[in-house]
C-alpha positions as CSV (number, residue, x, y, z in Angstrom):
1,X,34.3,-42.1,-5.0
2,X,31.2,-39.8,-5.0
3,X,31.6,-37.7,-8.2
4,X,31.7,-33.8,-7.3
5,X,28.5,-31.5,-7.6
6,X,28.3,-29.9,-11.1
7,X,28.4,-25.9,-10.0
8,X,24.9,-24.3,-10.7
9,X,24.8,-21.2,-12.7
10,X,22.9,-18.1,-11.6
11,X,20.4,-16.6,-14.5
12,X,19.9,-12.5,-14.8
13,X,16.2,-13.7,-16.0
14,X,14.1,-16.4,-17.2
15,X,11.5,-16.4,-19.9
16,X,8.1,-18.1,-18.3
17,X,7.5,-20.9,-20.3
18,X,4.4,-20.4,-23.1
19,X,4.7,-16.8,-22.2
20,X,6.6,-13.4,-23.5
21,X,7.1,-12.9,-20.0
22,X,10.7,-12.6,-18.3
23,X,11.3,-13.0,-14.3
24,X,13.8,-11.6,-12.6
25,X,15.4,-11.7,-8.8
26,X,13.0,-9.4,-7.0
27,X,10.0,-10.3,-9.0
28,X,6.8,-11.7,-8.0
29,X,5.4,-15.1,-9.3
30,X,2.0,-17.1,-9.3
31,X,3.3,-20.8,-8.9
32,X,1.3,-23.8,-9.5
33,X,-0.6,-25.6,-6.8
34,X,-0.2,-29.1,-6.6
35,X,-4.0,-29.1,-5.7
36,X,-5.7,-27.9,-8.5
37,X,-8.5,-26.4,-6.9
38,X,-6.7,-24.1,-4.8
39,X,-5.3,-21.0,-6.0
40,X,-1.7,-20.7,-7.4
41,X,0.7,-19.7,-4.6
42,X,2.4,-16.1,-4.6
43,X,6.4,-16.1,-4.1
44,X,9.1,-13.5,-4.8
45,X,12.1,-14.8,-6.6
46,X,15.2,-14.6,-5.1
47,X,17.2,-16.1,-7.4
48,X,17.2,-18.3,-10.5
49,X,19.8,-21.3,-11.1
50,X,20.7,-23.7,-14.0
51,X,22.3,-26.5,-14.0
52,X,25.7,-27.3,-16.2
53,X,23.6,-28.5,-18.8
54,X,21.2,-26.5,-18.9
55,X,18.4,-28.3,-18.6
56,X,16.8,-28.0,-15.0
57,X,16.1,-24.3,-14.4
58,X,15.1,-23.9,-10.8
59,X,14.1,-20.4,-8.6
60,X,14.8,-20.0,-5.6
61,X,11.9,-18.1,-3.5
62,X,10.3,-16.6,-0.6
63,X,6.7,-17.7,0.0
64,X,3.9,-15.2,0.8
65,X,1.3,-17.1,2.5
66,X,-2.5,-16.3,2.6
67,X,-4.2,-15.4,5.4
68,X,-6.1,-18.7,6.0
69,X,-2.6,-20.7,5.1
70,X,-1.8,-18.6,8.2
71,X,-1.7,-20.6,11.6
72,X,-4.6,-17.9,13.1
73,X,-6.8,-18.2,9.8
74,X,-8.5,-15.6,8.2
75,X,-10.0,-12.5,10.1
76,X,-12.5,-10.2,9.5
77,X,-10.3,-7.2,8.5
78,X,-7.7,-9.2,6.2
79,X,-8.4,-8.5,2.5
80,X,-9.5,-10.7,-0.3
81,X,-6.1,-10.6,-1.8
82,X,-3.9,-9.8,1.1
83,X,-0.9,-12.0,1.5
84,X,1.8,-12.2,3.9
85,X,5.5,-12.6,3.4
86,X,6.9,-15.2,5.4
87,X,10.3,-17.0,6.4
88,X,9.2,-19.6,4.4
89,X,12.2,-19.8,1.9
90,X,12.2,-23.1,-0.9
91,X,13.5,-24.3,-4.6
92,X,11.1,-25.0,-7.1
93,X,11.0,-25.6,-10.7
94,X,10.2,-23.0,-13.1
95,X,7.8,-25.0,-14.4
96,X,5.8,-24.8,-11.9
97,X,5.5,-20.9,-12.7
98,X,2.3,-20.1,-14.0
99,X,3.1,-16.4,-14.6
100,X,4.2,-12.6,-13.1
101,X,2.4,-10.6,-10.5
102,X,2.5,-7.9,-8.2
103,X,2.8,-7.8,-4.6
104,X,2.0,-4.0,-3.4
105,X,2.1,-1.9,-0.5
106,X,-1.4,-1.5,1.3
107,X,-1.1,2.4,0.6
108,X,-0.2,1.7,-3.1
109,X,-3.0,-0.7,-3.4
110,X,-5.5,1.1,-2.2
111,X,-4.6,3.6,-4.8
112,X,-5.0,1.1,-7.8
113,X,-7.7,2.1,-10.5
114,X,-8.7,-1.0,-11.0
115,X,-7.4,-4.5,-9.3
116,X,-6.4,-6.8,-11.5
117,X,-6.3,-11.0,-11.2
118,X,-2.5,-10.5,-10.4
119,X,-2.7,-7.6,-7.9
120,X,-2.2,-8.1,-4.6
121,X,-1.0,-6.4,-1.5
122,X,1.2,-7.4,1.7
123,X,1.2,-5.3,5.3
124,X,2.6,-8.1,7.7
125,X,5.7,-10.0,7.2
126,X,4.8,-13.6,9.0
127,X,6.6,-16.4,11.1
128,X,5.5,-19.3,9.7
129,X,6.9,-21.5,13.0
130,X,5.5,-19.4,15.8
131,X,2.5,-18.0,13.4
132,X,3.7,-14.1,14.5
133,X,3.5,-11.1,12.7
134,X,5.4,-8.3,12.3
135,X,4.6,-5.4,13.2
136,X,2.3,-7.2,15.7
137,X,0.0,-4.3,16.1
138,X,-2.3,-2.3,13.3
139,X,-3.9,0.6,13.7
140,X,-7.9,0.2,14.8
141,X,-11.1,2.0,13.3
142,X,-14.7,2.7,13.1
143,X,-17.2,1.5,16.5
144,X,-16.4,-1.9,15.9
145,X,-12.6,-1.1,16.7
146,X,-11.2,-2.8,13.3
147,X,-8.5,-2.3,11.4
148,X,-8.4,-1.2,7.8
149,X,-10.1,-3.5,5.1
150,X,-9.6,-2.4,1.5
151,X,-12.5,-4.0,0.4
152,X,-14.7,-2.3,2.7
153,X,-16.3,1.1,1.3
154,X,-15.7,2.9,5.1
155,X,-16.5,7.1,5.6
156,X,-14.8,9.7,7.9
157,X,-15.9,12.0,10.3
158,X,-14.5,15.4,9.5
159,X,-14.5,16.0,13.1
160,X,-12.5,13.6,14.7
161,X,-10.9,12.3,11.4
162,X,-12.3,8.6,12.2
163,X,-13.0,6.2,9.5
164,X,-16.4,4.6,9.7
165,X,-18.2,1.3,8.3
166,X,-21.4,2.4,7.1
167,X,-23.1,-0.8,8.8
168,X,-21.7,0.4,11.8
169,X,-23.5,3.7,11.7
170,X,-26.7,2.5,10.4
171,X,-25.9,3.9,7.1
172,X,-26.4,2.1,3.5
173,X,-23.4,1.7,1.4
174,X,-25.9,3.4,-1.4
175,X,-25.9,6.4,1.0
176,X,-22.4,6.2,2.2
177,X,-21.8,6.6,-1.4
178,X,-23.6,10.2,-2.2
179,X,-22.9,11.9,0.9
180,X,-20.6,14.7,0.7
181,X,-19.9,15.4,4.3
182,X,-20.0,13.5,7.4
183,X,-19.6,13.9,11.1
184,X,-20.3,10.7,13.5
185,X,-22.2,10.7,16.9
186,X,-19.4,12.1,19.0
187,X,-19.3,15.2,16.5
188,X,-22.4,15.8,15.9
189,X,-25.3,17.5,17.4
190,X,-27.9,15.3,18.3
191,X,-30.2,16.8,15.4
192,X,-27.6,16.2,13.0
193,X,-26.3,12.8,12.5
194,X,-26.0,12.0,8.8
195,X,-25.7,15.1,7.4
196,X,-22.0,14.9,6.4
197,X,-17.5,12.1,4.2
198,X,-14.2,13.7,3.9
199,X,-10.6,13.3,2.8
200,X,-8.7,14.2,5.4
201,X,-5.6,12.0,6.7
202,X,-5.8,9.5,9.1
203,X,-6.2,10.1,13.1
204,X,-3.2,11.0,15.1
205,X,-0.7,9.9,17.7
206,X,-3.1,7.9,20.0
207,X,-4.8,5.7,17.2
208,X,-6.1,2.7,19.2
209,X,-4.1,-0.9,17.8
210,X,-5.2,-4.5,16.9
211,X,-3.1,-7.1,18.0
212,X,-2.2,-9.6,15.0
213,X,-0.9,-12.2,17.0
């Protein structure tokens, strides 16, 4: 006769081994590559199990995938550390846990001081069968009809409220940089074209969309 499974018991947090550090369901992780020249992966922990004895701590996750472990690759307008969260559920080993990080928001993200090695920030939630994202549609800017890179230094028009690469406008980053006001083509006079940056919120109801699929 098969003997019964031992019942696993769930853990309110775990201590990351050779670390201070404590996870906890809800938390974000850095786990281990079996490859160890890629990066570690990022997961969120949805719950962490013992065993009766107590010796085989396990979590169980949800993995965010990188863009180019994405079926479509990277693109142009995904950021260096952009991630996706997926439906990609699994068990690992918490020893496979290399240590804590944080998954933001794109708006919180862009408000860091300073990104750190564990910073990163998630916009799409993905399929990881069909390769689809959701939403399945971002917002578009600048000439080149983008959307929004973090890591790109971008302007806006105080006309139309547009966000602009400076490449795009045949403008230096340097420049981009010191001007205090800005107004593209459309907005300005034809005497007048890099005279003026500003701070105003994003364009209105008919922003133009990227499809992400």
């Amino acid at each position: 006769m098969a003997k019964p499974r031992t019942p696993k018991k769930t853990l309110d947090s775990y201590t990351i081994k050779g670390t201070n550090k404590i996870i906890k369901a809800g938390d974000c992780v850095l786990m281990r590559a079996p490859d160890s020249s890629k990066p570690p992966y990022v997961a969120k922990v949805e719950t962490i199990q013992v065993n009766a004895r107590g010796t085989n701590v396990q979590v169980h996750v949800r993995w965010y995938y990188r863009p180019e472990e994405s079926i479509g690759g990277r693109r142009q307008f995904h950021g260096a550390k952009e991630v996706f969260l997926s439906d990609h559920f699994d068990v690992q080993s918490t020893d496979t846990i290399e240590g804590k990080c944080t998954v933001h928001t794109l708006k919180s993200y862009t408000k860091l001081d300073a990104v750190g090695n564990e910073d990163f920030f998630c916009r799409f939630e993905y399929n990881s069968a069909t390769g689809g994202f959701n939403p399945d549609r971002v917002a578009v800017y600048c000439k080149c009809e983008m959307p929004y890179n973090p890591d790109d230094l971008m302007v806006q028009c105080e006309g139309c409220n547009d966000w602009f690469h400076p490449p795009c406008i045949d403008m230096t980053v340097e420049e981009a940089k010191k001007i205090e006001h800005f107004l593209c083509h459309s907005c300005s006079p034809l005497d007048e074209k890099k005279n003026h940056n500003s701070h105003a919120t994003s364009r209105d109801s008919d922003t133009k969309v990227y499809p992400c699929f």
